[in-house]
C-alpha positions as CSV (number, residue, x, y, z in Angstrom):
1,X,10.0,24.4,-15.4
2,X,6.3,25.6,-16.1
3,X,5.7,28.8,-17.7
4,X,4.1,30.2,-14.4
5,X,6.8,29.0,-12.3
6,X,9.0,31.1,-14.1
7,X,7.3,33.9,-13.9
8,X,7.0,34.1,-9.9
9,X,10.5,33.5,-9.7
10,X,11.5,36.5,-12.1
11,X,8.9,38.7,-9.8
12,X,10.6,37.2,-6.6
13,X,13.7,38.3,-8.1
14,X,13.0,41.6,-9.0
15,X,11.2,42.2,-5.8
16,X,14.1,41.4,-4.1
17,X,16.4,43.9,-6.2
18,X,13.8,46.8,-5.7
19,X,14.5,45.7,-1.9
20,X,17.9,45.7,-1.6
21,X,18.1,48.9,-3.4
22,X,15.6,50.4,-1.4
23,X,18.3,49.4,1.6
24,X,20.8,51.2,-0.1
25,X,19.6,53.9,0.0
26,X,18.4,54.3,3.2
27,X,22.1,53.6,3.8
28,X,23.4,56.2,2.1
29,X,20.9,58.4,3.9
30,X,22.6,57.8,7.4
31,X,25.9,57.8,6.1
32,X,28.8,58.0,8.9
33,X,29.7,61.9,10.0
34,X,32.7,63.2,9.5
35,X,35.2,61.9,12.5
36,X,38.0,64.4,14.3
37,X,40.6,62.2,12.4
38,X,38.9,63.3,8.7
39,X,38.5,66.7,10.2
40,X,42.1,66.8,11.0
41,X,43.1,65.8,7.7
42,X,41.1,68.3,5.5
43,X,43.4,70.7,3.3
44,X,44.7,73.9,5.0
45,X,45.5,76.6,2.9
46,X,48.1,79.1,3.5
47,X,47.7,82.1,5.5
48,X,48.6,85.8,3.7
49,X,50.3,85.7,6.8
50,X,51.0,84.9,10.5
51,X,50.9,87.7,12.9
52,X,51.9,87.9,16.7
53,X,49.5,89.6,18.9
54,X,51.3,89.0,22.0
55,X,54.8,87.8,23.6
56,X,54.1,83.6,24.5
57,X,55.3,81.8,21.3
58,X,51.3,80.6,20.7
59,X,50.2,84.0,20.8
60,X,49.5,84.9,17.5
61,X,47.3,84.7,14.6
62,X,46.4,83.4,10.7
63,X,45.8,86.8,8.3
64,X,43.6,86.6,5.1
65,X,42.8,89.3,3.1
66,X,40.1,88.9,0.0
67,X,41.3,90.8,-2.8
68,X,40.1,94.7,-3.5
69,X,41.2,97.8,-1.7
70,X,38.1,97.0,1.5
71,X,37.8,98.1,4.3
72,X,36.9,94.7,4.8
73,X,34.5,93.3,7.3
74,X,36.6,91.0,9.7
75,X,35.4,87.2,11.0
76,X,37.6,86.6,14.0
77,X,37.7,82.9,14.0
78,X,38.2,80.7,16.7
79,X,39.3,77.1,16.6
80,X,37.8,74.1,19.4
81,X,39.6,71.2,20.0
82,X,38.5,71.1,24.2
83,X,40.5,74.0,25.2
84,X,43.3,71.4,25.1
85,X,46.8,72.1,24.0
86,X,47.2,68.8,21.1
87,X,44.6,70.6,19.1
88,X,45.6,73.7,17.3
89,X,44.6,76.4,14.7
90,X,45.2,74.5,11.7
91,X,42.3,72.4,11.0
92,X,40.0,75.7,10.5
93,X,42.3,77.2,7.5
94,X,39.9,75.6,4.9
95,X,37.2,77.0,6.0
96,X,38.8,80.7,7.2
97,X,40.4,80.2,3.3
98,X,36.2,79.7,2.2
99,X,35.3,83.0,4.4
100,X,37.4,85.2,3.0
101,X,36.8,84.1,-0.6
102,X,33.4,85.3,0.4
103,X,35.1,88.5,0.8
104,X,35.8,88.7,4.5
105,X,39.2,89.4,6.1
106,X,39.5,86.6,8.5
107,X,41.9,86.4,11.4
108,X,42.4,82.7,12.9
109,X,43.7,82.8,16.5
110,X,46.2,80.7,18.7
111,X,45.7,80.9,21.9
112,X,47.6,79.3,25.4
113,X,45.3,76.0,25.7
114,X,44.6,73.7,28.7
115,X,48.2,71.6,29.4
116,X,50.5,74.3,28.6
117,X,52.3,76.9,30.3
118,X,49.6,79.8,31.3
119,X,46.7,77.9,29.4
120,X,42.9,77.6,31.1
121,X,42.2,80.3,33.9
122,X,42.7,82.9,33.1
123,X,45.3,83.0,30.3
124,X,42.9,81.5,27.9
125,X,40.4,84.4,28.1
126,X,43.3,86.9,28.4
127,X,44.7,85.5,25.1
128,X,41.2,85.5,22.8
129,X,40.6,88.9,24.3
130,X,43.9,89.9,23.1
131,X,43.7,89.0,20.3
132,X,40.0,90.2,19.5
133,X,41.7,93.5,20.3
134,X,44.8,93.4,18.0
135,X,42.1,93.7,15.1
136,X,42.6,97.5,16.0
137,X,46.0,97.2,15.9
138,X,46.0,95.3,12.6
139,X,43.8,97.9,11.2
140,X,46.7,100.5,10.9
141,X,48.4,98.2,8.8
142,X,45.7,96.3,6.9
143,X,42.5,97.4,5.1
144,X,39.6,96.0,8.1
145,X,36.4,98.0,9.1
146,X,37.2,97.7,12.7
147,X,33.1,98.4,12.7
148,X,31.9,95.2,11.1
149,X,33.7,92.2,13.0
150,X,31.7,89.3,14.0
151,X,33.2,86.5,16.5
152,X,33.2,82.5,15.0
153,X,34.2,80.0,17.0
154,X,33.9,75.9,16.5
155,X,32.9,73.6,19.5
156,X,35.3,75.1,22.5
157,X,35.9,78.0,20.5
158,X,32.1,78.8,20.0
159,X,32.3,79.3,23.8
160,X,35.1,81.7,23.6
161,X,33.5,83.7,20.7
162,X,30.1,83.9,22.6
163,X,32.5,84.6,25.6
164,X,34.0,87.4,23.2
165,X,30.5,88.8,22.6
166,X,29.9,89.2,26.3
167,X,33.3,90.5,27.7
168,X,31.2,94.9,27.8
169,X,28.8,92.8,30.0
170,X,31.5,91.7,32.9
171,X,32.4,94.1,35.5
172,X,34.2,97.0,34.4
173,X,37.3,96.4,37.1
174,X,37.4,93.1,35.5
175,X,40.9,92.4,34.3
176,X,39.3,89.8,31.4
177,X,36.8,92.8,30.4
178,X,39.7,95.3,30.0
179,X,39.6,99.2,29.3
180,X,37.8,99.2,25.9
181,X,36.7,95.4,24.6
182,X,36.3,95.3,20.5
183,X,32.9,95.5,20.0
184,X,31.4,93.2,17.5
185,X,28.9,93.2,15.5
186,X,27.7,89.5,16.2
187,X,28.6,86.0,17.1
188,X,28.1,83.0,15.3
189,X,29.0,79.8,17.3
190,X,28.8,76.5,15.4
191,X,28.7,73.2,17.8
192,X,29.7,75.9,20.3
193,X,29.2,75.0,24.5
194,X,27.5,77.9,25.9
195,X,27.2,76.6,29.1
196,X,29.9,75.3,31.0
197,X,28.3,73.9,34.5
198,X,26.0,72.0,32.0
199,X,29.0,70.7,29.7
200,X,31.2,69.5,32.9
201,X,31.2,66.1,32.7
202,X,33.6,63.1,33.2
203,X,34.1,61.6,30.3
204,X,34.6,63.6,26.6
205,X,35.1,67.1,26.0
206,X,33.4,68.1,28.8
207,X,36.1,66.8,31.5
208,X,38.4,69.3,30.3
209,X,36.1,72.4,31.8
210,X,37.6,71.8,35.3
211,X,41.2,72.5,33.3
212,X,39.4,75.8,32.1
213,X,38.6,77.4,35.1
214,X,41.2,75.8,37.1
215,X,39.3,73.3,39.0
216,X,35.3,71.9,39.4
217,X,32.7,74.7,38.4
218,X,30.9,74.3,41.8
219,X,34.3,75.0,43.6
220,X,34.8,78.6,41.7
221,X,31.4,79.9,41.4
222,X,32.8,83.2,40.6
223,X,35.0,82.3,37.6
224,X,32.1,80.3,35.8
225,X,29.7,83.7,36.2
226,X,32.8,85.2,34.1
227,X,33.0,82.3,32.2
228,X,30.2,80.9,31.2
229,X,28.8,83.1,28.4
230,X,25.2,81.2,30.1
231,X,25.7,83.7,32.9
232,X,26.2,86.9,31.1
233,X,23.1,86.6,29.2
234,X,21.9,89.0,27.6
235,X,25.0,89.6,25.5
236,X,23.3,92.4,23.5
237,X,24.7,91.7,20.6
238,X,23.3,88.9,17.7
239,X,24.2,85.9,17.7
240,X,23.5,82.7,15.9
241,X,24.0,79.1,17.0
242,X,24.9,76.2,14.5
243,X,24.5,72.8,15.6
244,X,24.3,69.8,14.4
245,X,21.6,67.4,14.7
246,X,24.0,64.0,14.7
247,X,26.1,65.9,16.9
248,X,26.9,63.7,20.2
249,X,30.2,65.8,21.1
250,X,27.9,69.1,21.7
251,X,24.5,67.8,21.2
252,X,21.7,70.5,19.8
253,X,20.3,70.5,23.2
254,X,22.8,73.1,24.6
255,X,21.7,75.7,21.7
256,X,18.1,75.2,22.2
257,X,18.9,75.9,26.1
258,X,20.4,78.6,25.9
259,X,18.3,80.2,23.2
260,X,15.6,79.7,25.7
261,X,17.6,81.1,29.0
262,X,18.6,84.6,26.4
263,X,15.2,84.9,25.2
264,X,15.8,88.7,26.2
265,X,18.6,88.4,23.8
266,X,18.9,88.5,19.7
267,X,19.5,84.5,19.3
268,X,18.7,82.2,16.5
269,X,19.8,78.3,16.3
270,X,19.6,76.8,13.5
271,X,20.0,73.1,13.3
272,X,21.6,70.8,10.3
273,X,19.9,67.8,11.1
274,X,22.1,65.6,8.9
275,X,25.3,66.7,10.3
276,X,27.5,65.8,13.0
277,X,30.1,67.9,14.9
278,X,32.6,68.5,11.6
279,X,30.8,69.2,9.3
280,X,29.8,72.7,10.8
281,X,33.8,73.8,9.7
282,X,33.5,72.5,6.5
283,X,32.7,74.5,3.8
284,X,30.3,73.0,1.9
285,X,26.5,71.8,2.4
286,X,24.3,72.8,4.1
287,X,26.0,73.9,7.0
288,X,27.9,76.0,5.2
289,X,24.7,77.8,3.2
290,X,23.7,79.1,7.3
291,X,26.9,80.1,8.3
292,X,27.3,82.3,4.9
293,X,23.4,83.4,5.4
294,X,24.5,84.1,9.2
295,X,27.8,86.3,8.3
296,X,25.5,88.2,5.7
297,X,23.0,88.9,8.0
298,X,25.3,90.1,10.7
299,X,27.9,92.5,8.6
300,X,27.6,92.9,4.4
301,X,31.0,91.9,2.9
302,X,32.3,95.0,1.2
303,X,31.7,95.5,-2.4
304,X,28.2,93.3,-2.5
């Protein structure tokens, strides 16, 4: 073979390698997001332990306690899963076990979900307000700063924990408001649905709202204006929205709506545009960097 031959075919070659490395990483760039199967499977730590806050046998919370004397600032954290019963607490204890390391008590609720007895309307907003209030309660037994407690809720539970933020604004005869709600000192809501009418949809997560509220939005009005945190804007209280930019389960969209609808309001979104919907509750990456930045901005853990 001549000399020169030789020579275009080594540059051919290595071309090619350049090219197909090139490839790969572009590849690894776009990498698949984490599924609700991986989610499902992450570790959960222990809880220091499991507390009833009321009498149904799913009425009850996860306790962690950093270590130190406190009062400790409390993260009230609140799992998703569609509001439906199959999907429970548990998949959030890695990252409630990665907020209190960061020296917050955290306090991971149950709650009566869509297809169980007393689940959707209204025991599902009876039980998260519940147990929002039972941080009092805990207080005389546990070292919390009943002062500094901020909401955190995951896909269907960012809704309830913006829900949370807004129960001072619904009527004060409301049964769901009660006497005295907890007052918080902010919300953060990661892939959280903030607007129900625009979630309700027939396929995916969003055909479970009518389960919520007990039938189609447009056929109860009145329980979406109590429902929908949308509706009760402004909150008056801080809140940050996580989402993810690969997201397709509760696309960025809804966050950069209703930033826009509560511009009245104290609301920042924030958007990891490399993650999906998981990767919000798991604590590491990016993701994770906002929601510490977001807890420090809205309560100081004690001692730091």
């Amino acid at each position: 073979m001549p000399s020169s031959t030789l020579s275009l075919l080594v540059v051919a070659v290595v071309v090619g390698l350049v090219v197909v490395a090139a490839l790969g990483l572009v590849g690894g760039c776009s990498r698949a997001v984490m599924t609700t199967t991986e989610a499902l499977a992450q570790p959960r730590p222990p809880a220091d332990a499991r507390l009833a806050y009321g009498d149904h046998p799913v009425c009850f919370g996860d306790l962690r306690l950093p270590p130190g004397d406190g009062p400790f600032p409390v993260v009230v954290l609140i799992h998703g899963g569609c509001w439906l019963a199959e999907y429970d607490l548990g998949y959030m204890a890695g990252l409630a076990a990665a907020i209190t390391a960061e020296g917050y008590a955290t306090w991971t609720i149950e709650y009566r979900r869509v297809g169980e007895e007393g689940g959707g309307w209204p025991g599902t907003f009876a039980d998260v307000a519940a147990a929002a209030d039972h941080v009092r309660v805990l207080a005389r037994s546990y070292p919390l700063d009943t002062g500094r407690v901020v909401a955190v809720g995951h896909s269907a539970g960012g809704h309830l924990a913006l829900w949370l933020g807004a129960r001072r604004v619904l009527a004060a005869d409301d049964p769901l408001r009660g006497d005295d709600p907890l007052a918080l000192a902010g919300v953060v809501s990661l892939a959280g649905i903030p607007d129900l009418a625009a979630y309700n949809a027939p396929e995916g997560c969003g055909s479970a709202v009518p389960g919520l509220l007990g039938g189609d939005p447009t056929a109860h009005p009145e329980r979406l204006r109590r429902a929908s945190p949308i509706e009760l804007l402004p909150l008056g209280v801080p809140q940050v929205l996580i989402a993810g930019g690969r997201d397709t389960i509760v696309p960025a969209e809804h966050a950069r709506a209703y930033a826009v609808a509560g511009a009245a309001d104290s609301i920042s979104v924030v958007v990891v545009d490399a993650a999906g919907h998981f990767e919000l509750v798991t604590p590491k990456g990016r993701a994770w960097r906002e929601l510490r930045q977001a807890l420090r901005g809205q309560t100081a853990p004690a001692g730091r």
